[in-house]
VEXTI-43944 format. One record per residue: residue number from 0; residue in three letters; x, y, z of N, C-alpha, C in turn. Coordinates in steps of 0.2 Angstrom, whole numbers, plus 5000, padded with zeros to 4 digits. Example, Ala and Ser with C-alpha at 12.3 -4.5 7.8 and 13.67 -1.06 7.14 Angstrom:
<sites>
SITE  num  residuo  n_east  n_north  n_up  ca_east  ca_north  ca_up  c_east  c_north  c_up
SITE  0  ALA  5066  4972  5039  5062  4978  5039  5066  4984  5039
SITE  1  SER  5064  4989  5035  5068  4995  5036  5064  5000  5039
</sites>
This chain:
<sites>
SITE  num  residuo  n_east  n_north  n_up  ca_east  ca_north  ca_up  c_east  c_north  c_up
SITE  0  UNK  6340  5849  5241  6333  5851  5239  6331  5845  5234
SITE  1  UNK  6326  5842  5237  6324  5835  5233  6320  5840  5224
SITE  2  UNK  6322  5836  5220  6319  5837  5213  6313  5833  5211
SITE  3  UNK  6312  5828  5217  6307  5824  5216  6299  5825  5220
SITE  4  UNK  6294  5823  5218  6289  5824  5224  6284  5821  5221
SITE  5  UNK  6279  5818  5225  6273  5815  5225  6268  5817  5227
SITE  6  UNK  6261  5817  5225  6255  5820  5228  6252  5815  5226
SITE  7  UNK  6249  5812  5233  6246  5807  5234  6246  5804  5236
SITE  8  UNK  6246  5801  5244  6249  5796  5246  6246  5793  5251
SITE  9  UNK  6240  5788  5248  6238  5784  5250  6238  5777  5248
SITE  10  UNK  6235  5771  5250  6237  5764  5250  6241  5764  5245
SITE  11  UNK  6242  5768  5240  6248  5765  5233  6250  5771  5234
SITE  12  UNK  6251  5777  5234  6257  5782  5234  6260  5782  5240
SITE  13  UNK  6257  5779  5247  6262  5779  5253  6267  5773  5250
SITE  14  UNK  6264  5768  5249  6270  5760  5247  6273  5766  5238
SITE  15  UNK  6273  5767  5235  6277  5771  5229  6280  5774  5234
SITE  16  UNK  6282  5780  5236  6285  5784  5237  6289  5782  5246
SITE  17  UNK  6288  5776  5248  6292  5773  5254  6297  5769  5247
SITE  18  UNK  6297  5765  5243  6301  5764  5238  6305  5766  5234
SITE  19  UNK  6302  5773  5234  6307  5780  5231  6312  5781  5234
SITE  20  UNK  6311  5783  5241  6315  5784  5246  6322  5780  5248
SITE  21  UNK  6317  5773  5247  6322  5767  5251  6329  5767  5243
SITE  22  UNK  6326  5768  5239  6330  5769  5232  6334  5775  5232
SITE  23  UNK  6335  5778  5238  6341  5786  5240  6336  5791  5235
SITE  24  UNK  6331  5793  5233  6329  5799  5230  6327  5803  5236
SITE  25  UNK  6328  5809  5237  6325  5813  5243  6317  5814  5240
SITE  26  UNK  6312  5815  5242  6304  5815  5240  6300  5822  5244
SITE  27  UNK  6298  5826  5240  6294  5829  5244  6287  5827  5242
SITE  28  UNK  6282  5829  5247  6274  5824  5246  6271  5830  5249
SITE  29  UNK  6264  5827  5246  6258  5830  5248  6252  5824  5249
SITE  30  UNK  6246  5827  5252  6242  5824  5252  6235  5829  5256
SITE  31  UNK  6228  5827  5255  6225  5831  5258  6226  5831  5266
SITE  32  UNK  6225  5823  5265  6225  5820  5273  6231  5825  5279
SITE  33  UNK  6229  5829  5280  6236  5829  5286  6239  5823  5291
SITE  34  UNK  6237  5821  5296  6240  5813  5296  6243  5809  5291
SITE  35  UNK  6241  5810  5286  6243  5806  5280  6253  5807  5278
SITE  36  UNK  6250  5815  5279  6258  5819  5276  6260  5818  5283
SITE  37  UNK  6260  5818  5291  6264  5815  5295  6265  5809  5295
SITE  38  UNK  6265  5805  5290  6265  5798  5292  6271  5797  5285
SITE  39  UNK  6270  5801  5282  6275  5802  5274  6282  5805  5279
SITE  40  UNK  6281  5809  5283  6288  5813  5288  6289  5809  5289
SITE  41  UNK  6288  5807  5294  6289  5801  5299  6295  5795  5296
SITE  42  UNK  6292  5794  5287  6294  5789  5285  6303  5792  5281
SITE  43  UNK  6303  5800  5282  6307  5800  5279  6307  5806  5275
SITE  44  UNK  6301  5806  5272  6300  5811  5266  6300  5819  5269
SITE  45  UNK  6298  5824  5264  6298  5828  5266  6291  5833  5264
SITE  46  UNK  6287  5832  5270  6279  5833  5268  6277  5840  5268
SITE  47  UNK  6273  5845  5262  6272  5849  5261  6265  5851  5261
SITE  48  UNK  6262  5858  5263  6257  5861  5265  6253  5859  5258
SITE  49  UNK  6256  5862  5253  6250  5861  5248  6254  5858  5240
SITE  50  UNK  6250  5856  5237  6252  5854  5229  6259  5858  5227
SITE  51  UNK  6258  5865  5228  6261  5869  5224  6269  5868  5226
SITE  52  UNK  6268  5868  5236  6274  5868  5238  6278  5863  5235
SITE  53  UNK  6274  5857  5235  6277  5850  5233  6284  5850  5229
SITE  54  UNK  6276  5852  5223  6282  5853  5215  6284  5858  5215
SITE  55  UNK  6287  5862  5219  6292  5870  5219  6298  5866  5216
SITE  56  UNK  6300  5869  5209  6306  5867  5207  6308  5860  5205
SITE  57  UNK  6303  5856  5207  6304  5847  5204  6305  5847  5197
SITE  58  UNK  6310  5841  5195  6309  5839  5188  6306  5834  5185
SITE  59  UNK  6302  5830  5193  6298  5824  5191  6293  5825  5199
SITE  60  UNK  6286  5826  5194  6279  5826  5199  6277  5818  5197
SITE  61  UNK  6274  5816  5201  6272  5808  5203  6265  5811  5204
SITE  62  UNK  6258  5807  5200  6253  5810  5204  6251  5802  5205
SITE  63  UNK  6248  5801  5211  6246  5796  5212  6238  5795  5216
SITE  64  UNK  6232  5801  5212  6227  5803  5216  6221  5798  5213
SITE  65  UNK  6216  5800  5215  6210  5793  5215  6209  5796  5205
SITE  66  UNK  6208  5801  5202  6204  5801  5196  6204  5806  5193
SITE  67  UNK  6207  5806  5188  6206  5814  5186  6205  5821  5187
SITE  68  UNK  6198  5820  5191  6195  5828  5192  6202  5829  5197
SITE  69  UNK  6204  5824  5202  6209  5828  5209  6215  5826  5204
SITE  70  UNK  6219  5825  5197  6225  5828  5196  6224  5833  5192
SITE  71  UNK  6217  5834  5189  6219  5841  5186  6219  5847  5191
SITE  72  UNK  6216  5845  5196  6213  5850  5203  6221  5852  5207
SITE  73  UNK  6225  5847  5205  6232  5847  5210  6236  5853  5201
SITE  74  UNK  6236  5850  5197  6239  5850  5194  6239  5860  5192
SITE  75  UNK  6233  5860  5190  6231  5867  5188  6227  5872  5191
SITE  76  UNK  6222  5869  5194  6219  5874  5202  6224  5875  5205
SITE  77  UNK  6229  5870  5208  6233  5872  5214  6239  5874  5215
SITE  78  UNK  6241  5873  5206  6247  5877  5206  6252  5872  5203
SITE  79  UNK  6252  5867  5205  6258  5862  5205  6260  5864  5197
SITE  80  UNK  6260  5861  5191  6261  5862  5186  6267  5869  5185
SITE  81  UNK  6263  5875  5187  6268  5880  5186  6274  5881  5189
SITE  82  UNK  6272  5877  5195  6279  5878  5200  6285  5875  5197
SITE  83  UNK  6283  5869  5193  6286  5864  5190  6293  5866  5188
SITE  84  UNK  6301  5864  5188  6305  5866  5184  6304  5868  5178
SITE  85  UNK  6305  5872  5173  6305  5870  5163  6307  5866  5163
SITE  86  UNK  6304  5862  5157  6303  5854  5155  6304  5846  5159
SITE  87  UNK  6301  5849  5164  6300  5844  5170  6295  5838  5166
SITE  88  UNK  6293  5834  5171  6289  5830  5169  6286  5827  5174
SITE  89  UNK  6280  5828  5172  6273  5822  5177  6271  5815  5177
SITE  90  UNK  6272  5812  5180  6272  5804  5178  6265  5802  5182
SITE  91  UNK  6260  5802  5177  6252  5802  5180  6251  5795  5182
SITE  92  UNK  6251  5791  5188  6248  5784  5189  6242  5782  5190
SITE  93  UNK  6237  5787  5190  6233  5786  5194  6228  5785  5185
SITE  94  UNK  6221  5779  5187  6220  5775  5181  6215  5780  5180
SITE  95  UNK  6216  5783  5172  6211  5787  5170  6209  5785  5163
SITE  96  UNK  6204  5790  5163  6203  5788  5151  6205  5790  5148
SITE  97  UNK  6209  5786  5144  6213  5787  5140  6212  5795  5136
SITE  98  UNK  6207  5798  5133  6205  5805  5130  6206  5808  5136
SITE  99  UNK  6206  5807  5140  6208  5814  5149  6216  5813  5149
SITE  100  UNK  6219  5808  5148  6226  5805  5147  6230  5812  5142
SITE  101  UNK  6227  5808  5136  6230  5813  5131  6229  5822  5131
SITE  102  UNK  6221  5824  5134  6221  5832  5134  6225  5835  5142
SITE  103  UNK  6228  5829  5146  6233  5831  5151  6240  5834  5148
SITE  104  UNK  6241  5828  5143  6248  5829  5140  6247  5833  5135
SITE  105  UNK  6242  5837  5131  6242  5841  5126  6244  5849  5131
SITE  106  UNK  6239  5851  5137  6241  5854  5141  6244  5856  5144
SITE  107  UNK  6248  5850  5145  6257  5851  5149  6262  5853  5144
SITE  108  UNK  6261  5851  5136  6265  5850  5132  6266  5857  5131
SITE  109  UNK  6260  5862  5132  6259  5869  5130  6260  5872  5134
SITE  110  UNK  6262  5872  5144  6268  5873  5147  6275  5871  5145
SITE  111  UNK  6275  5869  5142  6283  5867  5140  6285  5862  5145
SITE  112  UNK  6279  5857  5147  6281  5852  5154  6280  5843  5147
SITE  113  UNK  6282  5838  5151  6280  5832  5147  6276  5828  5152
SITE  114  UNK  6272  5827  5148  6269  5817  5153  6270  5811  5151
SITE  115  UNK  6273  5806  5158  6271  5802  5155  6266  5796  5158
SITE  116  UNK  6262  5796  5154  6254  5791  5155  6256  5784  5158
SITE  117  UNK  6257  5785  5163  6261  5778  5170  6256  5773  5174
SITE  118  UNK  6249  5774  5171  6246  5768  5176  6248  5765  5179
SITE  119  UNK  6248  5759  5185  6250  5754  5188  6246  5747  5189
SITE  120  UNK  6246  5743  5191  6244  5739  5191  6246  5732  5196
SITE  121  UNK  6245  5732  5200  6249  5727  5206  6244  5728  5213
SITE  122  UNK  6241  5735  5214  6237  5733  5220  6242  5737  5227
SITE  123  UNK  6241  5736  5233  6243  5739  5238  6249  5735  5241
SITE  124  UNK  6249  5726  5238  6254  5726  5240  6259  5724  5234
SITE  125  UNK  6260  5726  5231  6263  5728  5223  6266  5733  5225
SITE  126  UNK  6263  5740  5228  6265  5746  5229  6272  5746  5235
SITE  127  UNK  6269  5743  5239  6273  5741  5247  6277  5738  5244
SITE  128  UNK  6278  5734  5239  6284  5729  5238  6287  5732  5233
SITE  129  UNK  6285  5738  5230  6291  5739  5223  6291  5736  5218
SITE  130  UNK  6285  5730  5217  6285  5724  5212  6276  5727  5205
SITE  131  UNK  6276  5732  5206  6271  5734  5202  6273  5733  5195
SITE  132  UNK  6268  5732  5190  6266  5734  5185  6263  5740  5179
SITE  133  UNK  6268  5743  5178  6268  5750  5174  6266  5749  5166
SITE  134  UNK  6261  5753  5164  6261  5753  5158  6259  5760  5156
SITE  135  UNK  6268  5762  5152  6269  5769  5152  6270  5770  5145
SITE  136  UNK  6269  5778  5145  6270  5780  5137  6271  5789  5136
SITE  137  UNK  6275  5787  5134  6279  5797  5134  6281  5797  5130
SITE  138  UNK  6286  5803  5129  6293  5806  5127  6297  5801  5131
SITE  139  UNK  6305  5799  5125  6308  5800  5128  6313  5802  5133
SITE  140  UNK  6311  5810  5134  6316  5814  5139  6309  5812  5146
SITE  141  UNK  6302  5812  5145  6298  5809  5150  6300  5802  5153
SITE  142  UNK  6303  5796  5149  6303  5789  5151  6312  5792  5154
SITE  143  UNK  6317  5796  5150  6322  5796  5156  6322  5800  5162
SITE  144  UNK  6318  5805  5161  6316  5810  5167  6315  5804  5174
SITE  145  UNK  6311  5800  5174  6306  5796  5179  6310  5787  5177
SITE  146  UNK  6316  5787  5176  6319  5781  5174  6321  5777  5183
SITE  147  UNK  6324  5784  5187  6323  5779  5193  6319  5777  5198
SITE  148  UNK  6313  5782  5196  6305  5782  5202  6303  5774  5197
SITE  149  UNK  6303  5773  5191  6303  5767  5187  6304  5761  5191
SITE  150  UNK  6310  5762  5191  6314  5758  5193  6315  5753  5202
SITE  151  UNK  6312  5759  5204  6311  5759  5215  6304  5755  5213
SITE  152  UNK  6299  5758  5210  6292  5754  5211  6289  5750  5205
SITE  153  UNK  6293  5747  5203  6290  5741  5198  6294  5736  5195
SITE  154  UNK  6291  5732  5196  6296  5725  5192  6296  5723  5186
SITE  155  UNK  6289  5729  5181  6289  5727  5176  6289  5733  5173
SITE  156  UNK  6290  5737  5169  6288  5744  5164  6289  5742  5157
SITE  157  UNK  6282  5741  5155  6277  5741  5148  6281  5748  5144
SITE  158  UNK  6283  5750  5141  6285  5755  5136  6280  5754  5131
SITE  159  UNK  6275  5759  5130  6270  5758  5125  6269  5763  5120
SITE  160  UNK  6276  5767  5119  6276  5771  5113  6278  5779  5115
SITE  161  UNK  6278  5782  5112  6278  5792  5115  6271  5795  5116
SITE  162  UNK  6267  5793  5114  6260  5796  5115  6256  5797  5122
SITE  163  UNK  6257  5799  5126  6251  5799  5128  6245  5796  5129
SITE  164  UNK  6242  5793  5134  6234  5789  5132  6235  5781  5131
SITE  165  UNK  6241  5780  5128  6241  5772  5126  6242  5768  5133
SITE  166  UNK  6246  5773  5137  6248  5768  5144  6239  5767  5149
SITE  167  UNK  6237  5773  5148  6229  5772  5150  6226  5767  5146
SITE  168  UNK  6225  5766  5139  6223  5762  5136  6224  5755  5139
SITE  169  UNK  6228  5754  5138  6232  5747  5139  6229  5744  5148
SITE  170  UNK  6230  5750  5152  6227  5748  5160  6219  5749  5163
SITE  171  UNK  6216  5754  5155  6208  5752  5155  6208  5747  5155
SITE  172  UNK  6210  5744  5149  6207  5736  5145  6208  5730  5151
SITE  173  UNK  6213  5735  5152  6216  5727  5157  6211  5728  5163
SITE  174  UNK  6206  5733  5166  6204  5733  5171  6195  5730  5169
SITE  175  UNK  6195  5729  5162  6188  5726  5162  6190  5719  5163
SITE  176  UNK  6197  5717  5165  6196  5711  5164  6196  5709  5171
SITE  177  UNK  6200  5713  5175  6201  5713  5182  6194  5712  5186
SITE  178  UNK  6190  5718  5184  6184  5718  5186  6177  5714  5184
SITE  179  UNK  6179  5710  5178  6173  5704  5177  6176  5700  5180
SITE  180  UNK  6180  5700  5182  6184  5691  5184  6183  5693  5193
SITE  181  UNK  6181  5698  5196  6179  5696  5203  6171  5697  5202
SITE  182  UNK  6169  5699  5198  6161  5700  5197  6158  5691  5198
SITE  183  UNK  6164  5689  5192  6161  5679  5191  6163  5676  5196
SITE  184  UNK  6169  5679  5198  6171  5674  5206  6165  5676  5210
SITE  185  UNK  6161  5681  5211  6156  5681  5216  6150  5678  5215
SITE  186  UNK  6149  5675  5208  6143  5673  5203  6145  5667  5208
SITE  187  UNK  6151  5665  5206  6153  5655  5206  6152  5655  5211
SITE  188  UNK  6155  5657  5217  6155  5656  5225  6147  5656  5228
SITE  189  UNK  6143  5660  5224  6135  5662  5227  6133  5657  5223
SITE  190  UNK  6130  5655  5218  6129  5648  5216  6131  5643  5219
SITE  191  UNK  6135  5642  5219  6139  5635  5223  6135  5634  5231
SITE  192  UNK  6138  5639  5234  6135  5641  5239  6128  5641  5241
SITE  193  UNK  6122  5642  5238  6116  5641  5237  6112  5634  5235
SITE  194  UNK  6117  5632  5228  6118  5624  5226  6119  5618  5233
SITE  195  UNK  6121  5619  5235  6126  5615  5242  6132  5614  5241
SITE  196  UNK  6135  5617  5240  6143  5617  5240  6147  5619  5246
SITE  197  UNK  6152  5615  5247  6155  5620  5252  6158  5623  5250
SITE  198  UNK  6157  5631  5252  6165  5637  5251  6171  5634  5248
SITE  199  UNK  6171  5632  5255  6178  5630  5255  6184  5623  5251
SITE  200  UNK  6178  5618  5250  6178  5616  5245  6178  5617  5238
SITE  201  UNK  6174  5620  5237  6172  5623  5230  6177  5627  5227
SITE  202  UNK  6182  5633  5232  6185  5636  5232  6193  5631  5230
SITE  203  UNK  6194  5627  5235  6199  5623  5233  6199  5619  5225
SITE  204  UNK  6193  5617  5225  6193  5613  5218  6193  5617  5212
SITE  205  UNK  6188  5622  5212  6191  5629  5205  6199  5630  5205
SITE  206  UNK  6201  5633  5211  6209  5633  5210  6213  5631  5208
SITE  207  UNK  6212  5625  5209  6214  5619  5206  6214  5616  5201
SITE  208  UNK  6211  5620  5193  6206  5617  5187  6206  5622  5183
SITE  209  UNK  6203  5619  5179  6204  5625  5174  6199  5631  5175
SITE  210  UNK  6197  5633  5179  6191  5637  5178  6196  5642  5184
SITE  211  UNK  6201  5641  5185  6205  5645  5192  6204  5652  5185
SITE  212  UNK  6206  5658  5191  6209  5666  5191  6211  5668  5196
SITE  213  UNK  6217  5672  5195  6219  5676  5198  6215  5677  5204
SITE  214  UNK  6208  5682  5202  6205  5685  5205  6201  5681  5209
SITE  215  UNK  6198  5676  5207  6196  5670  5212  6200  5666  5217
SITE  216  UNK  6207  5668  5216  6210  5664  5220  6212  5668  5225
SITE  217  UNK  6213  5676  5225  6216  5682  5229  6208  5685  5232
SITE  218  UNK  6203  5683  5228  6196  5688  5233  6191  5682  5235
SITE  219  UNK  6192  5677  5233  6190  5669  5234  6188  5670  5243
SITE  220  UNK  6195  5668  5244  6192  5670  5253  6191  5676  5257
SITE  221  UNK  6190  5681  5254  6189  5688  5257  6179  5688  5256
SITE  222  UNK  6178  5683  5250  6172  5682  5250  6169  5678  5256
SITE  223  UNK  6173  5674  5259  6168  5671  5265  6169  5673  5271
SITE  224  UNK  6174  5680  5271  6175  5683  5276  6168  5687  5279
SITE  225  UNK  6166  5689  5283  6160  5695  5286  6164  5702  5285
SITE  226  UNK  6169  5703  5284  6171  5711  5284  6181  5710  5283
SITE  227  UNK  6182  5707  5277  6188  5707  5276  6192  5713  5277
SITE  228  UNK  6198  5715  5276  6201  5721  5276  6204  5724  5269
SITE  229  UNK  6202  5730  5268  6200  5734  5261  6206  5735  5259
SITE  230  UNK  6210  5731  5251  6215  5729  5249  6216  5735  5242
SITE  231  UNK  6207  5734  5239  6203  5740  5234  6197  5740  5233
SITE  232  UNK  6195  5745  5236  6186  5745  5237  6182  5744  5230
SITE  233  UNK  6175  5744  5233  6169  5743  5228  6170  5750  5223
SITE  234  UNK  6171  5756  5227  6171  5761  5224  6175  5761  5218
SITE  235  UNK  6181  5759  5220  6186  5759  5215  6184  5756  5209
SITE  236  UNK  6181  5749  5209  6182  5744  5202  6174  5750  5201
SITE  237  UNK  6171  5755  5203  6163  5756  5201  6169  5762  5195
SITE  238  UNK  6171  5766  5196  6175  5770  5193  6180  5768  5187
SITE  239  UNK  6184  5761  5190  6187  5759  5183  6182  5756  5179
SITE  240  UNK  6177  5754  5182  6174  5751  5176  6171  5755  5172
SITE  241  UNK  6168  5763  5174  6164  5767  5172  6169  5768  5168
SITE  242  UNK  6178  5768  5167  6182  5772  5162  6179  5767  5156
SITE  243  UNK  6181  5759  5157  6179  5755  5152  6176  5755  5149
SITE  244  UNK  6168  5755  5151  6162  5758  5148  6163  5765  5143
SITE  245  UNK  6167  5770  5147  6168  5778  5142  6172  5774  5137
SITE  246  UNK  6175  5771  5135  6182  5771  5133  6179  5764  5127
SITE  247  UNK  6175  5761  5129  6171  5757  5124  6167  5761  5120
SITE  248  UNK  6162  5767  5122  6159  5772  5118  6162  5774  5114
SITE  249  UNK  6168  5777  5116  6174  5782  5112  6175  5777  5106
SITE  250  UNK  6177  5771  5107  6181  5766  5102  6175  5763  5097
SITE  251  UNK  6166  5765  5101  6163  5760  5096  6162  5750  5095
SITE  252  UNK  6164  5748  5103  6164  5743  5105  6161  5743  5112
SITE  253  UNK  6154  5737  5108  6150  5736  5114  6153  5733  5121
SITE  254  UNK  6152  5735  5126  6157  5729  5132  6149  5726  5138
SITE  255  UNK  6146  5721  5134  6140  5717  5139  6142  5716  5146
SITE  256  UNK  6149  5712  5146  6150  5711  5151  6153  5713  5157
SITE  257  UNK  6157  5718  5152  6159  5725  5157  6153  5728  5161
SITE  258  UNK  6149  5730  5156  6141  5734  5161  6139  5731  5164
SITE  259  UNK  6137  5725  5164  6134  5720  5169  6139  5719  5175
SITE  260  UNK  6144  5717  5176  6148  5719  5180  6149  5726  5183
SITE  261  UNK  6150  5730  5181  6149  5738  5184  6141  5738  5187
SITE  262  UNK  6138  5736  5184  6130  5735  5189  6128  5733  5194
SITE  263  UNK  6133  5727  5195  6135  5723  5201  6139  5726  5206
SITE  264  UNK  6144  5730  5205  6149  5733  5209  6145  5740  5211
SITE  265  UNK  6139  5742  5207  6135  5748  5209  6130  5746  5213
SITE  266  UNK  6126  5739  5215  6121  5737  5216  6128  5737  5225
SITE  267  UNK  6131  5733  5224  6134  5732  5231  6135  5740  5234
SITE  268  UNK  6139  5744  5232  6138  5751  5234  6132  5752  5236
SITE  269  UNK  6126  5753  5233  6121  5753  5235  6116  5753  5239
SITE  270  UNK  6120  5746  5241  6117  5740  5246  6123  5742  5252
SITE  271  UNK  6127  5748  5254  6132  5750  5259  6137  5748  5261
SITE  272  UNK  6139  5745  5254  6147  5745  5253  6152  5745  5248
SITE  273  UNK  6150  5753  5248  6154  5758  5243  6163  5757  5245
SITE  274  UNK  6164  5758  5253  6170  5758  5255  6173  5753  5256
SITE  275  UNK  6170  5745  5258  6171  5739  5258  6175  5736  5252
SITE  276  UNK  6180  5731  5254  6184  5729  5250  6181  5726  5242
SITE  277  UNK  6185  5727  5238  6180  5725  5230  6178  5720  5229
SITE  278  UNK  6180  5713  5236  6177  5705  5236  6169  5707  5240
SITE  279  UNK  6166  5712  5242  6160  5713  5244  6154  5715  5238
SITE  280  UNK  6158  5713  5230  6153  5714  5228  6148  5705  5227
SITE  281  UNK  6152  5702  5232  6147  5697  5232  6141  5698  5238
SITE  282  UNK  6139  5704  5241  6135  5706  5244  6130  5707  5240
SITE  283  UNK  6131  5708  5235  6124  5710  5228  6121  5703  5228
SITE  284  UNK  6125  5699  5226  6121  5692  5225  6120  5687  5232
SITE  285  UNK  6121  5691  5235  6117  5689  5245  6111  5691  5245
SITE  286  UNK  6111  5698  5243  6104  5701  5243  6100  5698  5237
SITE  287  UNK  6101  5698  5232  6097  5696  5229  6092  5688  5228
SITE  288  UNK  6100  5682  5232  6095  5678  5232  6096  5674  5241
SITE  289  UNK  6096  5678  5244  6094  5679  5251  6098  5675  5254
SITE  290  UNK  6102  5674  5254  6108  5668  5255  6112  5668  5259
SITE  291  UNK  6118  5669  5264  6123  5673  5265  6129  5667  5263
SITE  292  UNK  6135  5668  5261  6141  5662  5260  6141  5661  5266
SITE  293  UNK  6148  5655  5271  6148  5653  5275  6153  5651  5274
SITE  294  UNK  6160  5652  5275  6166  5648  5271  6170  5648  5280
SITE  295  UNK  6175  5644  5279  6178  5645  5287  6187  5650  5283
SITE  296  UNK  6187  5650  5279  6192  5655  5276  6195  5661  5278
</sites>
């Protein structure tokens, strides 16, 4: 009888929980998707009809779902929480606000359950490879409850205190960075590009300089693609950034260049590619100065 289970197993809870497994933990899973929880069998795990079933009896719940409203909907609509063993623990990875972080673990604490606030950070193939970045913060009995799901999907775990909220905190902040630095890579590329530059060009000599990022070097060429393959959509940086922005309000610090970037990521939704991969927010700055890039990339 596995003690473990996951709910949510999409592009990052199928790679999380293929790495649980491969690490000998037995996994029970859910997910809305039916195909989804066949392809979780298939791999091994043990796939369950609904939330509840999942966490019958577990001592460590994984939520790995798009955003708040679907883990408190798994968690306390659906049952999962109560199913839970006494003093089990919820290892929340999915990027929320920090204040929704903390009234999760206020709530759980008053089931006699722990959390601990686990964001992740690495992407789809981070997930797949077991080399993600965690920034977690619990209880003690929460950080050794979930020490070996820890340990199968990350190559790095941030210990950022006992509280609740800080591990969200820490993965907010880091995501205004994440999402103005592909906002500028589509700035630089569409300027260049309308200047006379080649793509391709252009693209090699920033990388090479000081002006290189992460994020221009990994969304760089998905920009000069026509319909790249979706790695983390527009949807998603429109929602992290939206926590950024709550999370700037809450603390009383302006973020300019967060909102102008989140209005970029909303223009491109907008413009019909919500579910396109999050290098299509250079789609915003095609339409606006009528352009299209042109890279051989």
């Amino acid at each position: 009888m596995s003690e473990t289970a996951i709910i949510g197993l999409g592009a990052m809870g199928m790679g999380m929980a293929q790495n649980i497994m491969r690490a000998g933990i037995a996994l029970k899973g859910y997910d809305v998707y039916g195909p989804t929880r066949q392809r979780f069998a298939d791999a091994g795990g043990i796939a369950c009809d609904t939330a509840e079933e999942a966490a019958q009896g577990c001592s460590l719940l994984v939520l790995m779902v798009v955003n708040i409203d679907q883990a408190n909907a798994a968690l306390f609509d659906d049952g999962a929480a109560k199913a839970l063993a006494p003093g089990a623990t919820v290892m929340l990875s999915s990027t929320v606000a920090p204040s929704d972080a903390r009234e999760m673990g206020g709530k759980l604490a008053g089931m006699g359950l722990h959390l601990l606030d686990a964001p992740v950070s690495g992407g789809q193939v981070g997930a797949e490879a077991g080399t993600l970045t965690i920034m977690a913060a619990g209880s003690g009995d929460a950080f050794q409850r979930a020490g070996a799901v820890l340990d199968a999907c990350a190559k790095t775990v941030h210990a950022l205190g006992d509280e609740p909220g800080m591990g969200s905190t820490y993965k907010v902040v880091h995501q205004l960075a994440a999402g103005v630095h592909i906002a500028v890579a589509a700035e630089l590329m569409s300027l260049g590009a309308k200047a006379g530059c080649d793509p391709d060009k252009l693209f090699e000599i920033v990388t090479t300089s000081a002006g290189n990022s992460w994020m221009l070097e990994n969304r760089g060429p998905r920009m000069m693609q026509d319909d790249p393959p979706v790695s983390s959509s527009v949807e998603i940086f429109i929602k992290d950034l939206s926590l950024v922005l709550q999370t700037g309000k809450e603390a009383g610090v302006p973020l300019p260049l967060a909102a102008q970037s989140f209005q970029l990521f909303q223009s491109a939704s907008a413009l019909g590619h919500g579910k396109a991969d999050d290098s299509m927010v250079v789609r915003a700055y095609e339409a606006m100065m009528n352009y299209k890039i042109k890279g051989t990339s």
